[in-house]
N, C-alpha and C positions, 0 to 999 in steps of 0.2 A: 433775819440776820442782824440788824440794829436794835438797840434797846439802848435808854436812858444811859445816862454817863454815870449816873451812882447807882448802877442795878450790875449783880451778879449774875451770873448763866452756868452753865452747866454743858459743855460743845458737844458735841459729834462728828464735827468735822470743824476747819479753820479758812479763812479765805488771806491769800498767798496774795501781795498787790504786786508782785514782779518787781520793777525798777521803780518805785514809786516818784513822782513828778517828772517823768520818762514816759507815761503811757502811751502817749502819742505816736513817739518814734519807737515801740516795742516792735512793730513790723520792720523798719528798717534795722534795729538791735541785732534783732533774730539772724543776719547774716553774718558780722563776725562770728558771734556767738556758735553759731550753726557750723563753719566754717573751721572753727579753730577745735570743736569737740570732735569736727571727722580727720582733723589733724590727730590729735591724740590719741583718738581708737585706735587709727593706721598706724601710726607712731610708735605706738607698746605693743601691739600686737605685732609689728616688724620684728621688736626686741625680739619676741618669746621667739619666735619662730626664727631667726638666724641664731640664736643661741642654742637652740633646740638640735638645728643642722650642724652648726658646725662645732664639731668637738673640742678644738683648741680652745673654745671657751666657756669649757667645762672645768670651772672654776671656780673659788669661791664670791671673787668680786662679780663675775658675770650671772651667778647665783641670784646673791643679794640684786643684781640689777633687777634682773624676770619677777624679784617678788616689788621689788617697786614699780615695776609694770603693770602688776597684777593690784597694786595698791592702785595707782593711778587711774586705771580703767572702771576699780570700786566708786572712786571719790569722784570721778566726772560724771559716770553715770547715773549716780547716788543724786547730781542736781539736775546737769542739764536736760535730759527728756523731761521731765516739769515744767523748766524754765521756756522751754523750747512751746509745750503744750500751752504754756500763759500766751507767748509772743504770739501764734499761729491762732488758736484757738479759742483764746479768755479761758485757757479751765485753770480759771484760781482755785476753785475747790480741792480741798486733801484733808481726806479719812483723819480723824483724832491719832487711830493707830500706826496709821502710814505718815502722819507727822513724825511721831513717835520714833518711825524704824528711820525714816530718814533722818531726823538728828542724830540716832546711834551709829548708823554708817558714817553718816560726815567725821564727828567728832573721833571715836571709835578710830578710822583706818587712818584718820590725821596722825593720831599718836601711834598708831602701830609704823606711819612711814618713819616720822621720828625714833622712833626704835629701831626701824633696820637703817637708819642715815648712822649711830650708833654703834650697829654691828659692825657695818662698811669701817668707821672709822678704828674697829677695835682688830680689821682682819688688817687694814694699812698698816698699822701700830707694829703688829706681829710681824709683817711682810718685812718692813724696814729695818726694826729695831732687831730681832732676832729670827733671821731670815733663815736659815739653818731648822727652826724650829716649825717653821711654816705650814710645813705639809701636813705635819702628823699634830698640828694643834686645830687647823680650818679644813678638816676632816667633812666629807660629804654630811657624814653626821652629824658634825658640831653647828656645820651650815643650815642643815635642817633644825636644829633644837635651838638655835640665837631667830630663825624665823619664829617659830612658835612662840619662844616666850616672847616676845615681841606683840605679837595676834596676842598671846594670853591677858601680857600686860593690858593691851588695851583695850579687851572685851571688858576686863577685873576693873580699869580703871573709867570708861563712862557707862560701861554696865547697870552701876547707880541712879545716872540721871535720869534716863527715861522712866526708870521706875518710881525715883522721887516725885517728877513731876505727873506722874500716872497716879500715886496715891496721897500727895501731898496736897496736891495742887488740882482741884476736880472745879474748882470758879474759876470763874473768868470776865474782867470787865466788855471784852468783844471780841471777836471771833476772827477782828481784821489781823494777820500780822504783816506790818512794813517793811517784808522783809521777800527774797523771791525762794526762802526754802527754808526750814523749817531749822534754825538756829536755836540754840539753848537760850541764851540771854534774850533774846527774840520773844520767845514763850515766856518768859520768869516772869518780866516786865507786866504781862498781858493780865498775869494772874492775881488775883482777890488774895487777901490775906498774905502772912507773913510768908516774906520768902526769902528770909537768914541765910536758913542752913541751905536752900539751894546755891544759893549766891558767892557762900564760906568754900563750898564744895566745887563748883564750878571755877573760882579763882586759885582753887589749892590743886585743883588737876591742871590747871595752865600754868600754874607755877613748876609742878613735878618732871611736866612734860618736856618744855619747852625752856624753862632755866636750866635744869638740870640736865639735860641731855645736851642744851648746849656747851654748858663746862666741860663735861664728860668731854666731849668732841676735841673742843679746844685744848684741855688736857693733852688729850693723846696726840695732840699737833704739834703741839709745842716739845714734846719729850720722840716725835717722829723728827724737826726739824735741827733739836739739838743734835740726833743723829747723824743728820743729813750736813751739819756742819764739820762735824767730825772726821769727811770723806776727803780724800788726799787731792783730786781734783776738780776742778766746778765742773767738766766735764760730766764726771761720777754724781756730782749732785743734782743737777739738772735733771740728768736724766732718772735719776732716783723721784727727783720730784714731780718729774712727769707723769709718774705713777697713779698721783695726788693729783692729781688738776681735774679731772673728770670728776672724782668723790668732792671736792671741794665746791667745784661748779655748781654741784648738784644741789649739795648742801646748800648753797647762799640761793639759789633758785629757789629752796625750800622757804629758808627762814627769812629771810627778807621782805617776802609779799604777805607775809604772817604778821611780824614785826610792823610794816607799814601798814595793815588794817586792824591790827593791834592797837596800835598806839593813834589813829584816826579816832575807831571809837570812843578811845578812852580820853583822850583829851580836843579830840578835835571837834568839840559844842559847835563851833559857828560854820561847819562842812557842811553843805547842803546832802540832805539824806542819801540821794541815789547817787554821792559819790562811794559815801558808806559801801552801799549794797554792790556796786559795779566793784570794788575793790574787795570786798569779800567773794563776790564772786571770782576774781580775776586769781586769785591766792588760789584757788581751785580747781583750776584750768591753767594757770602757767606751766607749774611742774609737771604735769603729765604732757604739754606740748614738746616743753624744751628739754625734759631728762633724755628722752629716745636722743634727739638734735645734738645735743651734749657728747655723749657714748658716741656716736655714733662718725662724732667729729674729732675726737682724742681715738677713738678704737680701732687700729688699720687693719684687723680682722674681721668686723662688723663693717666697715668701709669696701674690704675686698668680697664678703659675703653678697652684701647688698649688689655691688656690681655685678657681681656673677646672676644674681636676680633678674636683673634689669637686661643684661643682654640674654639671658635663657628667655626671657616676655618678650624681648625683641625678636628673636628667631621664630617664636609661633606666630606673628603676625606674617 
């Protein structure tokens, strides 16, 4: 697995170091970590399933929820059994090709959630702004075709990399990555030879993604709140804005643990590594804990569902 520091290779597989200057405590790790991803499972798949039952919220926004649930459960799964397998087990080992499909899920359903945070923000838009219009424009269909191109966009847009890095990039100075899952810049770094245009490409799909869907967003917030100013009493606004507070929650849940591991790597030189890597993992695992938390605390049919749950399990016992 080691070779010279000026020698190239050729991998077959990559060795994953988890938290690296962490190893020690990777057994003790293992129980947040552990803990917070059977939050999540339980979490989204609560969503699917009282959305599922109960009709009233068969709806566009409750829609959009179940696919960031079904997004959430992608992106947590997509690391922690690995990370879980490192802490338990030491299996740093992972296939070249299963590096591969894991950076494309990570990266991949990241931007597909930011897609549907997007649509969320484009059915609020419609809901408030021209409310009248509502029904027959966030149409079951329309709901299903703003998911997909959503999923399309973001197969179309890191679709590339894996493939770049599969025929571009075949050297490698070692086969360690410092990382607990198989990250794009993770790999780039790793590799022998020029790597421009992955590097051109890799900052121009973070730019696409993430600036621009955050104007988008904020656009239509600003031209929802002009609205909402416009309303005769604060009464009517409030509760207009009530509407928004769940999408908005979510949102900043989304892009702020992004944001802050974002701007860590990029300018934070003197952070000790495995804050790095706990914070890119953390971006990961937040959103899927607290979006269910969220909804579920703004939602008083999702709140009364649940109930109904809990006392129907209390009666079989």
């Amino acid at each position: 697995m080691f070779v010279p520091n000026n020698a190239c290779m050729v991998p077959t597989s990559f060795w994953l170091t988890g938290i690296p200057g962490l190893e020690s405590l990777h057994i003790w790790l293992s129980i947040p970590f552990s803990s917070m991803y059977l939050v999540a499972v339980v979490g989204n798949v609560t969503i699917l399933a009282v959305v599922k039952v109960e009709r009233s919220l068969h709806q566009p926004m409750y829609f959009f929820l179940c696919m960031l649930a079904v997004i959430d459960l992608v992106l947590s799964t997509s690391t922690m059994p690995k990370l879980l397998g490192i802490f338990w087990f030491s299996d740093h080992n992972i296939g070249l090709n299963a590096c591969l499909a894991q950076m494309f899920f990570i990266h991949c359903f990241a931007t597909v959630e930011s897609g549907i945070f997007l649509a969320m923000a484009f059915d609020r838009y419609v809901a408030i702004c021209d409310p009248l219009r509502h029904t027959s424009v966030l149409t079951h269909t329309m709901v299903g075709r703003l998911g997909l191109a959503a999923l399309l966009r973001g197969v179309l847009y890191i679709g590339p990399l894996p493939l770049m890095i599969r025929l571009r990039l075949s050297l490698y100075r070692t086969q360690i990555i410092a990382h607990s899952y198989c990250e794009h810049m993770a790999m780039v770094t790793l590799a022998c030879g020029d790597t421009t245009v992955n590097d051109l490409y890799g900052m121009g799909i973070g730019f696409l993604v993430l600036i621009l869907d955050s104007l988008a967003i904020t656009a239509s917030y600003v031209m929802i709140f002009r609205a909402v100013m416009r309303l005769a009493s604060p009464e009517a606004r409030l509760k207009t804005l009530g509407t928004c507070s769940s999408h908005i929650c979510a949102i900043l849940v989304f892009y702020i643990p992004i944001a802050v591991s974002s701007l860590t790597h990029r300018f934070g030189h003197h952070v000790p590594s495995h804050i790095h890597i706990l914070l890119a993992n953390f971006y990961l695992l937040i959103p899927p804990i607290l979006n269910p938390v969220v909804y579920a605390v703004r939602t008083k049919q999702i709140q009364e569902r649940l109930l109904h749950f809990l006392k129907a399990a209390a009666q079989l016992k």
